[in-house]
Structures are given as structure tokens and as C-alpha cells.
MMTF fields as JSON, N, C-alpha, C and O atoms, coordinates in Angstrom:
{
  "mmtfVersion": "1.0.0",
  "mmtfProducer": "UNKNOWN",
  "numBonds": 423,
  "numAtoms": 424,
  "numGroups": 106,
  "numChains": 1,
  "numModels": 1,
  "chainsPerModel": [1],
  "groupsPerChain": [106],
  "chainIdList": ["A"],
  "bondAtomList": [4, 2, 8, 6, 12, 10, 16, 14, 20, 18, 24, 22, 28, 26, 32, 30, 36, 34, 40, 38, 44, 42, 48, 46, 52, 50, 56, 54, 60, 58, 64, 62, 68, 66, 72, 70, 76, 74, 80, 78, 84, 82, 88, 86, 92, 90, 96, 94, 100, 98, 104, 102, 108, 106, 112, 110, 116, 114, 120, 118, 124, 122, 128, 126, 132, 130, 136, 134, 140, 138, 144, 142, 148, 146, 152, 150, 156, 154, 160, 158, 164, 162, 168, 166, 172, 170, 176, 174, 180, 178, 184, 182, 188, 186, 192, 190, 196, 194, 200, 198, 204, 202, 208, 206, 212, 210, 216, 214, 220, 218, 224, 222, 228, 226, 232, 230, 236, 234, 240, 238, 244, 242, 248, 246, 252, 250, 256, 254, 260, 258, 264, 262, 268, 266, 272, 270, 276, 274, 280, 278, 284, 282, 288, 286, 292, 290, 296, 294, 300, 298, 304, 302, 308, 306, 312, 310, 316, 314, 320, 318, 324, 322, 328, 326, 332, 330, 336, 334, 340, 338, 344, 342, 348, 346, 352, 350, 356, 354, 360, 358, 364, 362, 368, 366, 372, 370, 376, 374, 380, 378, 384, 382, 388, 386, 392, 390, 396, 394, 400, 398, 404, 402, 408, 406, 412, 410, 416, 414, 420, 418],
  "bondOrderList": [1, 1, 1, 1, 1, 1, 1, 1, 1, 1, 1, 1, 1, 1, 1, 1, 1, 1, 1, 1, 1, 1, 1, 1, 1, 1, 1, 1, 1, 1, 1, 1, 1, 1, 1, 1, 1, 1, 1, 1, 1, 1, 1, 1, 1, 1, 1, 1, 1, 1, 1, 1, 1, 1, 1, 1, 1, 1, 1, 1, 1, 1, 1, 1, 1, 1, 1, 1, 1, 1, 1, 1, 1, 1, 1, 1, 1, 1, 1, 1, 1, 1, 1, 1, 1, 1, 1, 1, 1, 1, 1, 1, 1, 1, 1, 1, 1, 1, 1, 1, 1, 1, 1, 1, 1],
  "groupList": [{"groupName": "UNK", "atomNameList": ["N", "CA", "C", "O"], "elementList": ["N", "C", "C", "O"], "formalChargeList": [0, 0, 0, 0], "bondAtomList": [1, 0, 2, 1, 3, 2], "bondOrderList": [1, 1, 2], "singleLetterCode": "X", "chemCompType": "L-PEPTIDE LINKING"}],
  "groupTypeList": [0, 0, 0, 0, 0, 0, 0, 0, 0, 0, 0, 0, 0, 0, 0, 0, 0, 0, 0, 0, 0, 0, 0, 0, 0, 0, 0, 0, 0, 0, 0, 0, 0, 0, 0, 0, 0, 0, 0, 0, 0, 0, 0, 0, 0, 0, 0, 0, 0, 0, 0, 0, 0, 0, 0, 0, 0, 0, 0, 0, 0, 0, 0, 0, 0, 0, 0, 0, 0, 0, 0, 0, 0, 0, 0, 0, 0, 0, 0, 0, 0, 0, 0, 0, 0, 0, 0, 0, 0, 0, 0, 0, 0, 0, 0, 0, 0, 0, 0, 0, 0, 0, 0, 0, 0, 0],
  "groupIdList": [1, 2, 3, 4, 5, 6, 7, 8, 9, 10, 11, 12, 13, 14, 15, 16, 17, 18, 19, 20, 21, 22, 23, 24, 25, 26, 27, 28, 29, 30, 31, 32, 33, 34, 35, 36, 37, 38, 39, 40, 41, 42, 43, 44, 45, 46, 47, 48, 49, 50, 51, 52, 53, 54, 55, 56, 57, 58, 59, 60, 61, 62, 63, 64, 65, 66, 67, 68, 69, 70, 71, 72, 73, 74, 75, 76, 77, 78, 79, 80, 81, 82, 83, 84, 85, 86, 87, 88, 89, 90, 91, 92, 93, 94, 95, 96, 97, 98, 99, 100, 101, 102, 103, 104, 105, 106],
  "secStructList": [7, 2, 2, 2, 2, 2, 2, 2, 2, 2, 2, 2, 2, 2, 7, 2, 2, 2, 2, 2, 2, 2, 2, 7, 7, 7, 1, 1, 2, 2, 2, 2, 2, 2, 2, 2, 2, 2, 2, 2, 2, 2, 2, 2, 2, 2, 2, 2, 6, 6, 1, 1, 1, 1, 7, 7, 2, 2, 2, 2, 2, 2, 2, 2, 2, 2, 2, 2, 2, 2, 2, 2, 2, 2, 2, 2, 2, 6, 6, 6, 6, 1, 1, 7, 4, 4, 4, 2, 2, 2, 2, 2, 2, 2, 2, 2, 2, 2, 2, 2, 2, 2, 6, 6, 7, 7],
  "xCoordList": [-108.817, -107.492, -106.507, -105.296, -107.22, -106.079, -105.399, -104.375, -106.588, -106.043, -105.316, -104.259, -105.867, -104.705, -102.976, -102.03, -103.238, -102.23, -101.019, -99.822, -101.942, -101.489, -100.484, -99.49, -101.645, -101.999, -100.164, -99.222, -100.228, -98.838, -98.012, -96.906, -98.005, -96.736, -96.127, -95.005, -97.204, -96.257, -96.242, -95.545, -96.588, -96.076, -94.655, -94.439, -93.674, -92.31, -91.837, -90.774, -92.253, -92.097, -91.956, -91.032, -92.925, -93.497, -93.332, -93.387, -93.017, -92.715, -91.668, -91.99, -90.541, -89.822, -89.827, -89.82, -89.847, -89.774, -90.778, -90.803, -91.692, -93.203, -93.521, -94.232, -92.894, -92.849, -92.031, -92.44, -90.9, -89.784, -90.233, -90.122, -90.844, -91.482, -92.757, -92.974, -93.329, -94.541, -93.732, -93.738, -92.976, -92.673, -90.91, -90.424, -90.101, -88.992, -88.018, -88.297, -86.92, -85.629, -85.5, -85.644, -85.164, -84.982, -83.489, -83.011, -82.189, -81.09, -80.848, -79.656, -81.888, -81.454, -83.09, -84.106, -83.195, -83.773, -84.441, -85.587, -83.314, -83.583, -84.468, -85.416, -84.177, -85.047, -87.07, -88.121, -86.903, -88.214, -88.53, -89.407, -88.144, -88.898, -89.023, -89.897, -88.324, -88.123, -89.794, -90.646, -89.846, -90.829, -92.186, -93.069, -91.863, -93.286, -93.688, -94.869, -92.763, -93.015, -93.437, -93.923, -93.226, -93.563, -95.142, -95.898, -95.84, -96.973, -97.644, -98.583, -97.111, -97.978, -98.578, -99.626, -97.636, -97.743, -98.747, -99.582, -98.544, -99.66, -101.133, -101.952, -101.55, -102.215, -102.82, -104.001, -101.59, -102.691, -102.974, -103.916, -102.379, -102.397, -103.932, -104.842, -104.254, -105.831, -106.842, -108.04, -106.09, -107.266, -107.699, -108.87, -106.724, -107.37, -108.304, -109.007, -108.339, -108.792, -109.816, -110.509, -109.997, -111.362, -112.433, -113.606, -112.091, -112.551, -113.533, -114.24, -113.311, -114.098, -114.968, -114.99, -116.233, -117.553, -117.048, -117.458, -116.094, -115.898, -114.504, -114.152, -113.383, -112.191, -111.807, -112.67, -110.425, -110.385, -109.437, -108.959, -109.307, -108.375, -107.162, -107.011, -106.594, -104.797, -105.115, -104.487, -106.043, -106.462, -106.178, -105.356, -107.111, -107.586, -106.251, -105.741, -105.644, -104.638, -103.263, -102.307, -103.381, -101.856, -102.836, -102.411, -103.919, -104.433, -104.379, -104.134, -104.522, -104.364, -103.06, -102.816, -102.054, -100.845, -99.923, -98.825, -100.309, -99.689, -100.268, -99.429, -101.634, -101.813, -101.11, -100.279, -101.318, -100.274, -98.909, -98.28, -98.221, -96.669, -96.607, -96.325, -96.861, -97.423, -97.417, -96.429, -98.424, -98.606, -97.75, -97.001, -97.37, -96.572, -95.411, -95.23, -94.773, -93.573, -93.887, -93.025, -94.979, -95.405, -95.371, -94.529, -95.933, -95.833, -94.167, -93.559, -94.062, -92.442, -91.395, -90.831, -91.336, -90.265, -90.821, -89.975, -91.919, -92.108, -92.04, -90.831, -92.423, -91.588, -90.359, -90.046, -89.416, -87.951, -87.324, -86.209, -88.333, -88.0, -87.151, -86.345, -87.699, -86.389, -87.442, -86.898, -88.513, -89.464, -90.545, -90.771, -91.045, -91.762, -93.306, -93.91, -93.688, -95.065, -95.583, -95.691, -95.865, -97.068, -97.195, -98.135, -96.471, -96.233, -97.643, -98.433, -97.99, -99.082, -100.268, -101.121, -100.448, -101.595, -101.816, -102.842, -100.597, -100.814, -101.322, -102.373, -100.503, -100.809, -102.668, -103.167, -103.154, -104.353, -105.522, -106.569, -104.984, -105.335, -105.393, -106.479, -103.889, -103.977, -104.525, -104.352, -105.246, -106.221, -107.014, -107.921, -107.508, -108.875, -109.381, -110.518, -108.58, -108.723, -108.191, -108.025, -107.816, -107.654, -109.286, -109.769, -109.972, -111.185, -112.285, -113.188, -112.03, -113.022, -112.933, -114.005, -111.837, -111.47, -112.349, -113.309, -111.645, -112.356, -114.073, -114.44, -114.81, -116.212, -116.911, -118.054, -115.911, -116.764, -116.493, -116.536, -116.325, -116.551, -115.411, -114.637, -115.453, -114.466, -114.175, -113.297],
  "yCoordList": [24.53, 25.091, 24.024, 24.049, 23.008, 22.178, 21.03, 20.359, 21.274, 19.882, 20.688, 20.361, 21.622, 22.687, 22.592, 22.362, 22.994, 22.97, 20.914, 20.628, 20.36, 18.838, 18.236, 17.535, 19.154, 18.474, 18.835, 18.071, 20.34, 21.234, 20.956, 20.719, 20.857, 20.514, 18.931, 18.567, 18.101, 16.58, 16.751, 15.793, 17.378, 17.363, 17.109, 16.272, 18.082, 18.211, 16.851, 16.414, 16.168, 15.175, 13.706, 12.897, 13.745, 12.84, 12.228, 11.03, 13.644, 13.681, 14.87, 15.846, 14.634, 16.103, 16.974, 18.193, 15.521, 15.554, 16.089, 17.18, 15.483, 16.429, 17.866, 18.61, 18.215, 19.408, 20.161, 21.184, 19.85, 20.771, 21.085, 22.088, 19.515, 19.975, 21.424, 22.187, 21.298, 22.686, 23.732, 24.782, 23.797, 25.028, 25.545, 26.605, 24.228, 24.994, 24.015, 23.626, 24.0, 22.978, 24.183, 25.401, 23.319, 23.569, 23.591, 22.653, 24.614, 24.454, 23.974, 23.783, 23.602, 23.701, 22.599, 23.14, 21.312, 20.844, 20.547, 20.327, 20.652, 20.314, 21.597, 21.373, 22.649, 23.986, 23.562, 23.71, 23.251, 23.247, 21.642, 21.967, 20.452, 19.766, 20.309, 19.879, 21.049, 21.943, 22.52, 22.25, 23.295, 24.292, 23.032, 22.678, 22.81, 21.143, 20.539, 20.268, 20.331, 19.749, 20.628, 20.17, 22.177, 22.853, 22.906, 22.59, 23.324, 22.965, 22.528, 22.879, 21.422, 19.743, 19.631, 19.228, 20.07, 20.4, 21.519, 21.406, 22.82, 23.614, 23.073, 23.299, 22.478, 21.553, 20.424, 20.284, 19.652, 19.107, 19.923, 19.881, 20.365, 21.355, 22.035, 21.644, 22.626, 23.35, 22.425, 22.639, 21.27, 19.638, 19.499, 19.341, 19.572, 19.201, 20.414, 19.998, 21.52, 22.733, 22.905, 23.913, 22.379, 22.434, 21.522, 21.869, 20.246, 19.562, 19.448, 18.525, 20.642, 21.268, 21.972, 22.419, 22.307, 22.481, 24.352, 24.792, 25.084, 26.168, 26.485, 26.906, 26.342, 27.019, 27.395, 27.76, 27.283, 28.363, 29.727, 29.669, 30.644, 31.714, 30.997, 30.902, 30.666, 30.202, 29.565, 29.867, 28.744, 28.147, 28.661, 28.485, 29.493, 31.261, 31.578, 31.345, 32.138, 32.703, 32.407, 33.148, 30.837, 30.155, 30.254, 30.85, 29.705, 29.568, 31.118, 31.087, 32.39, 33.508, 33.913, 34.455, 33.477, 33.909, 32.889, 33.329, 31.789, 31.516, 31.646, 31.848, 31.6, 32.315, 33.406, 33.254, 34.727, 35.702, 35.489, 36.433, 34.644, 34.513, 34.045, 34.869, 32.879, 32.038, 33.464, 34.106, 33.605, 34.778, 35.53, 35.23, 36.682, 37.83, 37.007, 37.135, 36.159, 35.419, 35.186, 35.585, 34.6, 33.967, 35.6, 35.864, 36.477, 37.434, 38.652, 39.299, 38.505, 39.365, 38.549, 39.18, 37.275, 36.454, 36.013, 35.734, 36.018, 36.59, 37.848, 37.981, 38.754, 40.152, 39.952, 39.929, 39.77, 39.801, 38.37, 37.878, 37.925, 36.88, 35.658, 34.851, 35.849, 34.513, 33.122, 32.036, 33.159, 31.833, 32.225, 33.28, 31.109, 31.22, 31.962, 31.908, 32.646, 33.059, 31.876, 31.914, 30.926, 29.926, 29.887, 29.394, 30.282, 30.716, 31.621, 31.456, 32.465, 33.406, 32.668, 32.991, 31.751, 31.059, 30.138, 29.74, 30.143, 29.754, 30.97, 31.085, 31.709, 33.52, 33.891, 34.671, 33.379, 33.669, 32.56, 32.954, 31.194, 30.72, 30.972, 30.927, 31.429, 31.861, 33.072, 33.583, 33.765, 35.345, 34.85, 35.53, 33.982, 33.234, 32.709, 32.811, 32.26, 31.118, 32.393, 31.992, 33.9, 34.632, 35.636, 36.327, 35.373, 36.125, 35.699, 36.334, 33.652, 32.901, 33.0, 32.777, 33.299, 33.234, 34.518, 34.618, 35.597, 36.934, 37.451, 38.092, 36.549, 36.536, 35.089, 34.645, 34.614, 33.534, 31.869, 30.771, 32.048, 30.667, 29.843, 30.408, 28.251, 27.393, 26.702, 25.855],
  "zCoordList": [-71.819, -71.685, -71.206, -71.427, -70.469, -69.767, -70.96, -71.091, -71.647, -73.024, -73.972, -74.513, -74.114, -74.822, -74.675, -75.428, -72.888, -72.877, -72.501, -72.483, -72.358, -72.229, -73.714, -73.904, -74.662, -76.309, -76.529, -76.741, -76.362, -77.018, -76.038, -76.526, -74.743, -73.787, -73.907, -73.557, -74.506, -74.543, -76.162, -76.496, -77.269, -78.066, -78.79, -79.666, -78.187, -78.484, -77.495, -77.935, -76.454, -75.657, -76.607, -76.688, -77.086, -77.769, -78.938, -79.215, -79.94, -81.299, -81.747, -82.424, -81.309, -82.14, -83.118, -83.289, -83.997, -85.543, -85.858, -86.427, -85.576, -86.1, -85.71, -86.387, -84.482, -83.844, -84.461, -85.01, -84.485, -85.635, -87.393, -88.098, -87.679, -89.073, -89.276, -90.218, -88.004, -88.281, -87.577, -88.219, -86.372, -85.995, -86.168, -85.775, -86.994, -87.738, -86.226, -85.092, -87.076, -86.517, -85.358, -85.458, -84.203, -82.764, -82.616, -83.253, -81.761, -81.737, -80.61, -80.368, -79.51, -77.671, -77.743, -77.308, -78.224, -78.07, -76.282, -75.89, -75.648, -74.283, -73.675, -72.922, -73.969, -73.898, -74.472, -73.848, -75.289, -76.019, -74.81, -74.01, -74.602, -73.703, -72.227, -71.474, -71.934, -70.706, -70.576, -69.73, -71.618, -71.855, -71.792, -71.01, -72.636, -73.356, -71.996, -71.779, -71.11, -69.744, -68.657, -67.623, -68.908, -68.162, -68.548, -67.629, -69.997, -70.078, -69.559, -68.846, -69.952, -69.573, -68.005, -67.499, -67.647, -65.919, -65.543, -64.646, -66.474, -66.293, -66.624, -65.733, -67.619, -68.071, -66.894, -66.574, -66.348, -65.357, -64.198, -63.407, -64.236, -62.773, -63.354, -62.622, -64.082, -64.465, -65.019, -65.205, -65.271, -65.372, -63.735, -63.39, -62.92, -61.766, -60.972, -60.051, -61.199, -61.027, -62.041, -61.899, -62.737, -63.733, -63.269, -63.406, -62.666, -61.958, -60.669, -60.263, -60.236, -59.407, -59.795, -60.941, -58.537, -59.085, -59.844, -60.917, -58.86, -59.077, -58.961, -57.859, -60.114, -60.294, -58.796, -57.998, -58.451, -57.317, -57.98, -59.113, -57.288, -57.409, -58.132, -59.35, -57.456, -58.019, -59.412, -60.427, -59.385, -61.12, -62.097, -62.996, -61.805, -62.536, -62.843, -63.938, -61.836, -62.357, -62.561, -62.792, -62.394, -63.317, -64.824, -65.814, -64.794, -66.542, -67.1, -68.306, -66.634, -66.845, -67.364, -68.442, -66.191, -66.396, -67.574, -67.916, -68.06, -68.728, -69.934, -70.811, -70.405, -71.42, -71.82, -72.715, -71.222, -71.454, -71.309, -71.789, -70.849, -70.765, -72.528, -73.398, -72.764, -73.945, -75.109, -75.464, -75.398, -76.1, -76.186, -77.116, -75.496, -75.21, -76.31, -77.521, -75.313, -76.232, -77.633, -78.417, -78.163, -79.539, -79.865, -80.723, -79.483, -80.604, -80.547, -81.4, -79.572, -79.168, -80.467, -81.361, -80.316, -80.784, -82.564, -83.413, -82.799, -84.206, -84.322, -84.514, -84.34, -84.664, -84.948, -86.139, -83.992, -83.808, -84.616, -84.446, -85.467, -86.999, -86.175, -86.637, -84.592, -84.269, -84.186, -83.985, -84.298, -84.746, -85.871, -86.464, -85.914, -87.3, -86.916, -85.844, -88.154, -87.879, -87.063, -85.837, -87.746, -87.361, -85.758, -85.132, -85.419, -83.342, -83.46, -82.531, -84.41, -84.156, -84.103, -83.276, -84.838, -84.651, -82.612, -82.06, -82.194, -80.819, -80.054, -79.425, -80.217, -80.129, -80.03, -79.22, -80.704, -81.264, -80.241, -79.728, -80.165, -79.193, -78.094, -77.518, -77.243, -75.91, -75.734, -74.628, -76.675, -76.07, -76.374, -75.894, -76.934, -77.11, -75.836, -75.374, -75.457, -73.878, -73.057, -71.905, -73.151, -71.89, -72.028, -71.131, -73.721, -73.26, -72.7, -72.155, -73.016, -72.567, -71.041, -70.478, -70.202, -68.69, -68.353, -67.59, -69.262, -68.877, -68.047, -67.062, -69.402, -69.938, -68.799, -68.912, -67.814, -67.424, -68.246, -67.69, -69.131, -69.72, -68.818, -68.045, -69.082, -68.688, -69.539, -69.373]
}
């Protein structure tokens, strides 16, 4: 989950262009590195919490809670046609990584 989220939060950081080519021209570019950096941060923040022999509580549930923040949005904001499907395929990831949390896995 933590590279997950590292991979997609320095993405838009990193490469715009490539980011805008799969998920569609950005109007508030500074919004989307906002977000990309907020990731990234969640990301190390659950790299360093994975790191340990056993997750603690707060781990758990920043990697919990932003999965579902993540999601909720990817699928609210496709419905409402204001981003592109292909958001569903992130969608699909973050309940993937909220059933692997669920079930134990890391």
C-alpha cells in the first residue's frame, strides 16, 4: 500500500504530462500536486509503519482511511462525468488494499 501510494502521489509531481495523458487535462494543476503530495506523504508515513514488526493502530487507520477517502471520490466523481472512468480502475485498487487490511494481510 505504501508504494502504491508513493508510485501515484509523485506521479503528477514528476510527470504531468504523462499523468494528464491517462487521466485527462487537469484545470487547477496545483490541486492535483497538492493531492500527489498529500499521497506521497501518506505513503511514507505507512512505509514507515509497515516497517515494524506489527502495524500500530494509527497506521491502520490512516492506510484505512485513505483508501476509502481515495475511492469514495474515484467513484462519486465518475458518476457525476467530472473525471474519467479510468479513476475506477484506482477505485478497484483502493478496496483491494481495504480488503487486504480487513483479512490481515500487509
Amino acid at each position: 500500500m505504501a508504494a502504491y501510494y508513493l508510485a501515484t502521489g509523485l506521479w503528477p509531481l514528476l510527470d504531468m504530462r504523462s499523468f494528464e495523458l491517462v487521466t485527462g487535462r487537469k484545470t487547477d494543476r496545483w490541486l492535483v500536486k497538492m493531492v500527489g503530495a498529500l499521497a506521497a506523504a501518506n505513503g511514507f508515513a505507512l512505509a514507515v509503519g509497515a516497517a515494524r514488526e506489527r502495524p500500530s493502530r494509527e497506521a491502520l487507520a490512516l492506510a484505512l482511511a485513505s483508501a476509502f477517502a481515495f475511492s469514495a471520490i474515484d467513484v462519486v466523481y465518475v458518476a457525476r462525468r467530472r473525471i474519467r472512468p479510468i479513476y475506477l480502475g484506482d477505485a478497484l485498487v483502493e478496496l483491494a488494499l481495504i480488503a487486504a487490511l480487513l483479512t490481515g494481510e500487509r
